[in-house]
N, C-alpha and C positions, 0 to 999 in steps of 0.2 A: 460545577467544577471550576475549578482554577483558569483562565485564559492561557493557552502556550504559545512564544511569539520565539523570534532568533531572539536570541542574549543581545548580541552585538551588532544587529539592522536596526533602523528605524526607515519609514518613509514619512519623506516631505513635499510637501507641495508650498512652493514661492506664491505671493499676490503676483496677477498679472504684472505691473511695472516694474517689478524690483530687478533692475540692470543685473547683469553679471557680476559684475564686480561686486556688488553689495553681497553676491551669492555666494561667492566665492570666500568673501570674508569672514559669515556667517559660518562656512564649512569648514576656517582653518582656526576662527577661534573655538568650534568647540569640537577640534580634533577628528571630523569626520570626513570620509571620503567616498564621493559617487561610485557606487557600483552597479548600477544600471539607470537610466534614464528612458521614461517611455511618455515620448513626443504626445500621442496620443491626448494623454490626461494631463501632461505637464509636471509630471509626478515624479521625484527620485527616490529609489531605493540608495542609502548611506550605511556605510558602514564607520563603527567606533573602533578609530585605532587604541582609545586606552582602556584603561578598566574600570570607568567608569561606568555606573551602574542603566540600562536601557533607561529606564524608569525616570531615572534623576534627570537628566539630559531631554526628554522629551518631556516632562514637566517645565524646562526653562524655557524649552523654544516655544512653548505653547505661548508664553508673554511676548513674546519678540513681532514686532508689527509689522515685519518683512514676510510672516511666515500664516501662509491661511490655514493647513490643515499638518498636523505632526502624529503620525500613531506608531504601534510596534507591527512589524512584518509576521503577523499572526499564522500560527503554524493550523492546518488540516490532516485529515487522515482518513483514511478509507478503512472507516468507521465500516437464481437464475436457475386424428384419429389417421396422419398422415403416416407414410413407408419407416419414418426415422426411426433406426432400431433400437432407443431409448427415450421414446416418448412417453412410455409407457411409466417413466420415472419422474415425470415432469407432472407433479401431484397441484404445481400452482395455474397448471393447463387444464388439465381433466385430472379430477379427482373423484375416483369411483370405490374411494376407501383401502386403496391398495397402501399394503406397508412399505415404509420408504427407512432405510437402512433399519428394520428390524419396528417401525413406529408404525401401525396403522391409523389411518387416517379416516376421517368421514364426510362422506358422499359427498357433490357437491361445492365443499368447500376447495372455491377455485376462482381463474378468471372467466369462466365460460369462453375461453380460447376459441372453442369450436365454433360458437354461435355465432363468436363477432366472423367468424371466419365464411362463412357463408354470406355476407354483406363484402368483407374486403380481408383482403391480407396486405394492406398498405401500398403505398403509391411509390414509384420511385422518386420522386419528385420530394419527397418530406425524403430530410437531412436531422437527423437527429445529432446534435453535440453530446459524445462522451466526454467528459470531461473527468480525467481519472491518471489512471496509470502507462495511458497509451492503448495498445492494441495490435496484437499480431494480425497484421493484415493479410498473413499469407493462411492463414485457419481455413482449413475446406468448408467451412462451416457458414465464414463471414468472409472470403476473399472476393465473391461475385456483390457484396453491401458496401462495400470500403466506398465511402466519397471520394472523388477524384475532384480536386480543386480546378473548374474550367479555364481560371486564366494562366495556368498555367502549362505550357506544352509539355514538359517534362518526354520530350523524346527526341534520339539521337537521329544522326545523318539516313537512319536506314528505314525510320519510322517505330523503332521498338522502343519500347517503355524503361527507360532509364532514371524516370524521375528525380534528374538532376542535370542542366545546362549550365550552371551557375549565371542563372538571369535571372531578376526578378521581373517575370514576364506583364504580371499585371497592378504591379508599384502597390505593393501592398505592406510592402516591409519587409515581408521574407522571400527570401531567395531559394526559390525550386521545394516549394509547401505544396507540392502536388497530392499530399494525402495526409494533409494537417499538420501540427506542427508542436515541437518536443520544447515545452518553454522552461522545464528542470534542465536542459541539457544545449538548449538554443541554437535548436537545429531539426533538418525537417524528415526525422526519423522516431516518429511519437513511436519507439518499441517499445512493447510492455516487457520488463525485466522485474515485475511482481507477481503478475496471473490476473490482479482484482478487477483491470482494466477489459480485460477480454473476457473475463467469468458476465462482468456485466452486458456486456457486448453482444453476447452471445443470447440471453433472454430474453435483448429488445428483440434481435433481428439475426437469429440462426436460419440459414436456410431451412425450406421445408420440402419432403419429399424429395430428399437429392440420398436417399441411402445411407446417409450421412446421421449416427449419432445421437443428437438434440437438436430441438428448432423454439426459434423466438415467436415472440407475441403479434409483431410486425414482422414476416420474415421478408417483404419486399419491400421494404424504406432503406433509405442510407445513411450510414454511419461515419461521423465524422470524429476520427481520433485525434483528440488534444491533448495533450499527457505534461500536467503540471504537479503530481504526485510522483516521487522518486520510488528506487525500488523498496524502499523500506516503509512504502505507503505514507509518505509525510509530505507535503506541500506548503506553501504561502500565500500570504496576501496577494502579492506582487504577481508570481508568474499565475494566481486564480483570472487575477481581473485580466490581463493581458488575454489568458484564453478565453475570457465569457468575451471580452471587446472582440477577438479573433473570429468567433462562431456569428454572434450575429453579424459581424461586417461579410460575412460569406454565406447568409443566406438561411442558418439553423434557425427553427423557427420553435424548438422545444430542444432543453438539454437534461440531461441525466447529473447528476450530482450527488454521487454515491459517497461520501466525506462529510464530517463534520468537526468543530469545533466548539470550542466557549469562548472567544476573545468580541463581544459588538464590536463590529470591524465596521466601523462607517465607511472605509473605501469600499469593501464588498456589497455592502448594503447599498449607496447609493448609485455603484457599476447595475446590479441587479435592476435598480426602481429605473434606472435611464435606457434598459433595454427593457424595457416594456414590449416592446413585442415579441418577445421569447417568454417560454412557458416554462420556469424552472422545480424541475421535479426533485427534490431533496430529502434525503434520510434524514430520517427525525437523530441517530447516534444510538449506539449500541452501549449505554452506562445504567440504563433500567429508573434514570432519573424519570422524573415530571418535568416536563418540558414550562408548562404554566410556570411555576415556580423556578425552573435552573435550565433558563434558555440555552439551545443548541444553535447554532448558525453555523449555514446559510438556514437551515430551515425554520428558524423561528422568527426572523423576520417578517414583522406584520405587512406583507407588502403582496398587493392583488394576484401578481404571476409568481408566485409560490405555493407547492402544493408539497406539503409536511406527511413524510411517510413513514407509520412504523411497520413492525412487522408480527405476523403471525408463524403460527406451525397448522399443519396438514392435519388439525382439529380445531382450528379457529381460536385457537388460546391468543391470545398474547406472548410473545415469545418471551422467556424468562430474563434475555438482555436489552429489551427492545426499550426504548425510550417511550413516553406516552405523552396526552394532555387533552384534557376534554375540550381544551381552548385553544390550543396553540398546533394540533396535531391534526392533520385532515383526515387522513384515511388509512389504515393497514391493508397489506398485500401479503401474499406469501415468500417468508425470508427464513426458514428454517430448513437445511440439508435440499437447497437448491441445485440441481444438478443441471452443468453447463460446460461450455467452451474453455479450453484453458489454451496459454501456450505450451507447445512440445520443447520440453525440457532439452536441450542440448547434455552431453558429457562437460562437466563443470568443476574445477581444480577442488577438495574439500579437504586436504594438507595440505601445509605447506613447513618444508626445514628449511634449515640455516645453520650454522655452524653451532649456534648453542640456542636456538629453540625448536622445538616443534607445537605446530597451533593446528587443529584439529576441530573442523564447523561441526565436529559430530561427537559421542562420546563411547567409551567403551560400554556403556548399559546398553547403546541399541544394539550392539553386535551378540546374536544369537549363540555363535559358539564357544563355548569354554574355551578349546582349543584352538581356534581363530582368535580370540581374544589375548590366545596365551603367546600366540604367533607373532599379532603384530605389535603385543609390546617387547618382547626381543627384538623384532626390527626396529623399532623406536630406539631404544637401549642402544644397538649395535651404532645406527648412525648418529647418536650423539655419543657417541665414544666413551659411554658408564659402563664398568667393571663392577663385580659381585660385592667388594668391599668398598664400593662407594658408599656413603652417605648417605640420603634422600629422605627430603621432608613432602610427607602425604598431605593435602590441604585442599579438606574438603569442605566445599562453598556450594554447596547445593540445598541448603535450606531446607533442611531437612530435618528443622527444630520447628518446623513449621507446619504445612501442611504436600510437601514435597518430600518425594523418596528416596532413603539411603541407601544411596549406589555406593559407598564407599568400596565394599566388599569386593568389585567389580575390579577397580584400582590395585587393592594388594594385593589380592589373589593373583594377579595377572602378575605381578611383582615377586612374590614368593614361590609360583610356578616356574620364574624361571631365575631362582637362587638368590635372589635379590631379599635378602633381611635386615638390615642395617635401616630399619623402617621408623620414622618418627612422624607419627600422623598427630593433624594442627585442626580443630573443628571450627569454622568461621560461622560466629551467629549472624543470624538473619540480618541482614540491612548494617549489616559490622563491616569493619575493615578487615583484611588479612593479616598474615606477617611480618615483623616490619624488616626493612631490609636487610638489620643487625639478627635478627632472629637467622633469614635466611643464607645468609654470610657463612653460617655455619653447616652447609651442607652442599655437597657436589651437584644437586640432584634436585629442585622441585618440580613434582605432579600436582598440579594446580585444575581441578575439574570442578565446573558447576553442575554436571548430572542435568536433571530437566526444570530446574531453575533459569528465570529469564530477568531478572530484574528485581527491585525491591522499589512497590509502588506503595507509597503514604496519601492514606485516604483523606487524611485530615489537614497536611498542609497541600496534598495534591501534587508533590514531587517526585518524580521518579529516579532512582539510583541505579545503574548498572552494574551485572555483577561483578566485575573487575572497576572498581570505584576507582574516582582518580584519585585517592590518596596510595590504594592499592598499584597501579599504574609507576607511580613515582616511585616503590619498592621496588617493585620488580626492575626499573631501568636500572635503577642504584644496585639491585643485584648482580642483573647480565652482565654491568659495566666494571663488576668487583670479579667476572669472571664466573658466574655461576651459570647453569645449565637450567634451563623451564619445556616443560611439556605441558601446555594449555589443553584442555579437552571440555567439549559439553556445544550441546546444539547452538546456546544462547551465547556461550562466551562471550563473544565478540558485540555482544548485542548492544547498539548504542554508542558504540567507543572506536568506530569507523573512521572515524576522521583525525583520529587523537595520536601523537606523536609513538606512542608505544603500540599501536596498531600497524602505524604505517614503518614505520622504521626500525622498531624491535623486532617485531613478531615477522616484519619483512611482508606483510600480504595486506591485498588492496579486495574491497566488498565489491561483489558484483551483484548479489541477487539472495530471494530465499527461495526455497523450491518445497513444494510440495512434497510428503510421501515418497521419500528417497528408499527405496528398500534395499538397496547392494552398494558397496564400496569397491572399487580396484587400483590395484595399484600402478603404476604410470611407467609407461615404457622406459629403459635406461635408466633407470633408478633402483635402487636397493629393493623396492616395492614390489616392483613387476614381476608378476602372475600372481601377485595374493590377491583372492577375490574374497569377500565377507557377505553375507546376507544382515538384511537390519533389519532390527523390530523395527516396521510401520513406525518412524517419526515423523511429524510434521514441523513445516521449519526448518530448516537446516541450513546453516549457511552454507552457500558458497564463496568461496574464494578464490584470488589468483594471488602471486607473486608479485611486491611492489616491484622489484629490481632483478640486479641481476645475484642480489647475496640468499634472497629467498627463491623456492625452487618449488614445485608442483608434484607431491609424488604419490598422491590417493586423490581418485574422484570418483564423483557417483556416473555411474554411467548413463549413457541417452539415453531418456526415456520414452515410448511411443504414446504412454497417457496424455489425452490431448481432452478430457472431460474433468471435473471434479463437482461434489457437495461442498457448494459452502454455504454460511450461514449468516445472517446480519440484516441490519435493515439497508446495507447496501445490495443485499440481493433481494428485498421486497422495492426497493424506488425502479427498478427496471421494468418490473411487470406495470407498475404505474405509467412511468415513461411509453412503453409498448402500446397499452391503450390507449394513451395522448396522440400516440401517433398515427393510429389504427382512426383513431375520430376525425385526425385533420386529415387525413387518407382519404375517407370518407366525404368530408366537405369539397375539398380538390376537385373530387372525380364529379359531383353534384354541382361544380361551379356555385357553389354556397358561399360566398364573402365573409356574410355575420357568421357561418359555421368557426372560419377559418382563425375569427378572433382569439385573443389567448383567456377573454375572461366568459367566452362562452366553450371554449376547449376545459376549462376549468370549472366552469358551471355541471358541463356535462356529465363527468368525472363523480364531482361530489354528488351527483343527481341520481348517480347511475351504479347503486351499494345494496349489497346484500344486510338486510338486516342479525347481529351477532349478538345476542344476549349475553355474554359473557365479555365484551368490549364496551358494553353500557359504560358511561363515568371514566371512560380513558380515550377514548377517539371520539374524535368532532361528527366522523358521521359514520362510526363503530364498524365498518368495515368497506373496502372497494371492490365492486364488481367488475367493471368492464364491458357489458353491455352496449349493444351500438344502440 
């Protein structure tokens, strides 16, 4: 696949000598400006004030004799017999062929959880690096595993846990990283506002035998949250290597690395080869590629402490998205309908109005009642102040010439239930642009839904398009601005166009998060909304949203949810159970005062040593499946 970096970052790194001034000149003739500097590696993240192309620009520095190393800020993505009263779902623990959401599985096919469990359940002492999306640290599951950073005191005048004096108690850089440290957000609150980070989290080192749920592989090792994935599962070069530098400068002696990419990123590569004494466990990617032939990184990096992970299902297949390579891929785990820790979903804004739009993280397809449906687009109607002889062009963008569902029906019905006929419905082909702004001019009124469309991804240049494109974006402002009215609707809308001027300032609302299996909507105290409850089909996905200002306004959300487990799927939930063993081995050597145990290339010997043989993984994985065995 294609490499994906920022448009408009590059990083640089100066030759040792090159004075300021020379650096400075460098950066104003070709119009770039430091947006982070990390002392460390001597490295700058730059950003391109003009529009010139990434690509052009770091092709010229690469000549320039001031400059040793030039690349693009390369994007990532995150690509889980004790009391717990769903253990019993935990098919990559013990698997005795039981069905897991409707799949049976066969015998066996597991990490022998139990067995290593009878030699150790991990040491406190082994610190495992997350490196992901963060981590609810308050999870009953993982709140007694959180690593607590020693050098720092992180408590007030009474003795109570504050984790924050504003000191940097032990000159590390950051100031009050009592419990790792949020390098998306640069600050020392790694929250997970995705889930993926604590799903993983949760299968190294869930408590065990605490009544509680699920439990991990290692339930007695610590976990160290560093969250350089945003909530939309996306991270970089820059804040990667910061948190691998971060982990081993505090002690992590194996990390999880649940993401993947396609950019050879020689900064990550040679951060990885220079910590050599960390054991990096990495998802082979979730594209169903061969890794041999269309390398994944970090994990295809040929470099001794990396152990390349795909994944299986709970028959020892090969999972139908998992990436493979009889060369390049060590071992599969189980990553199919992993069941684990999530975060608890808070009440979370999913409307938001404004005097002439409404934008909706949800659509009217998930909403199970006719009459709920019918309900609240009269309230929609009512607070944008449409009359029955308005106007209104229908514009349906849910791809549904394709191999996604026409919800249209969904839209007018709800429309002509409540008198509303004056209907001119507009069909947007797949990966097309909308209306243009002269079409919409002519109408009081557009209903703009993508239904359960997310985007338009080309397989063949490797581009992805959001469904509100920006040529679509520029219509619509030119409409609002001409005076027209919009109601955006669909789970995805918003997908990807978060940061973009008609996100933040038309539609009036700012991204907070995606949530999981949102089943009910309500509507929001002192608002035209309140007391409308709606039940929803089972979506996954949904956004959340808030209010940028004070002109957009919060008037439906899903309410708090108490789900605090989920199945998810990926070879980021088969690199955890690897991880768990990793660490289960150095647990093992620690408590043995074993030295050469403790190594990272006989921690990794051990691993590939220590595999169930899988006939059906022949010719795809280097050692066709992982056990876990001590």
């Amino acid at each position: 696949m294609k490499p994906k970096f920022k448009k408009d970052e590059l990083i640089i790194k100066f030759k040792k000598d090159v004075a300021s001034t020379e650096k400075n000149r460098i950066l104003s003739t070709y119009n770039l400006s430091i947006k982070k500097h990390y002392q460390k590696k001597d490295i700058y993240l730059v950003k391109l004030k003009n529009q010139t192309s990434t690509e052009q620009i770091m092709e010229t520095l690469k000549s320039d004799p001031n400059i040793e190393l030039v690349q693009p800020n390369y994007l990532y993505y995150a690509t889980e017999i004790p009391n717990d009263p769903l253990f019993s779902e935990l098919w990559g623990l013990k698997n005795d062929g039981q069905s897991i959401l409707g799949n049976p599985g066969i015998s066996d096919m597991d990490i022998d959880a139990e067995k290593a469990w009878d030699i150790t359940k991990g040491n406190s002492n082994v610190v495992v690096a997350v490196i992901d999306t963060g981590i609810d640290k308050n999870h009953p599951e993982l709140k007694n595993n959180i690593w607590i950073n020693p050098g720092e005191s992180g408590l007030d005048a009474y003795g109570k846990d504050k984790s924050c004096n504003g000191i940097d108690d032990d000159n590390d850089g950051y100031i009050d990283d009592y419990y790792g440290w949020d390098f998306c957000n640069n600050d020392n609150e790694p929250i997970d506002d995705n889930g993926h980070g604590t799903h993983v989290a949760g299968t190294i080192a869930a408590a065990i035998n605490n009544n509680e749920g699920v439990a991990g592989v290692a339930p007695n090792v610590k976990i160290m949250p560093l969250k350089f994935l945003n909530s939309n599962g996306f991270g970089t070069t820059f804040d990667a290597v910061m948190a691998i530098d971060y982990a081993v400068a505090h002690g992590a002696k194996i990390s999880n690395n649940s993401w993947s990419g396609y950019g050879n990123d020689i900064l990550l590569e040679e951060t990885i080869k220079s910590d050599s004494n960390m054991l990096f466990v990495c998802a082979a990617g979730n594209e169903a590629n061969n890794n041999d032939e269309l390398p994944s990184y970090p994990s295809s990096y040929n470099l001794p402490n990396i152990i390349s992970v795909a994944a299986i299902d709970n028959t020892g297949n090969l999972a139908y998205f998992s990436n493979y390579g009889a060369k390049s891929v060590d071992v599969a785990a189980p990553g199919v309908d992993i069941l684990s820790s999530i975060p608890k979903r808070p009440a979370i804004s999913c409307a938001i109005a404004s005097p002439n739009t409404f934008f909706m993280g949800f659509g009217l397809e998930s909403i199970e009642s006719v009459s709920q449906r019918t309900y609240l687009m009269n309230t929609i109607l009512t607070e944008l102040n449409i009359q029955p002889s308005d106007s209104i062009l229908l514009v349906q963008d849910d791809q549904s010439d394709t191999t996604e569902p026409d919800v249209s029906a969904y839209y007018e019905n709800a429309l002509i239930n409540n008198g509303f006929t004056n209907i001119t419905k507009y069909k947007v082909p797949s990966n097309g642009n909308g209306p243009t702004s002269s079409v919409m001019n002519n109408y009081k009124l557009v209903v703009w839904f993508t239904g359960f469309a997310w985007g338009y991804f080309d397989e063949t240049n490797y581009t992805f398009t959001p469904n509100i494109t920006p040529i679509d974006q520029e219509n619509l402002k030119q409409y609002l601005n001409n005076g027209g009215k919009l109601i955006l609707a669909g789970r995805d809308a918003g997908y990807m166009i978060e940061d973009t001027d008609f996100y933040l300032n038309y539609l009036h609302a700012q991204f907070i998060s995606e949530y999981d299996d949102c089943t009910a909507v309500q509507g929001v105290k002192n608002t035209r909304f309140e007391g409308f409850y709606a039940s929803l089909i089972p979506t996954m996905w949904l956004d959340g949203i808030k209010p940028s200002d004070n002109i957009g306004k919060a008037v439906l959300e899903y309410p708090e949810s108490e789900k605090m487990y989920e199945y998810y799927s990926g070879t980021s939930m088969a690199t955890p159970h690897v991880t768990g063993i990793a660490a289960l081995l150095l647990s093992k050597a620690i408590s043995e005062n074993d030295s050469v145990g403790q190594d990272v290339s006989i921690l990794k010997a051990k691993i590939l040593r220590g595999v169930k043989k899988v006939p059906q993984l022949d010719g795809l994985i280097l050692t066709r499946w992982n056990c876990g065995c001590l």
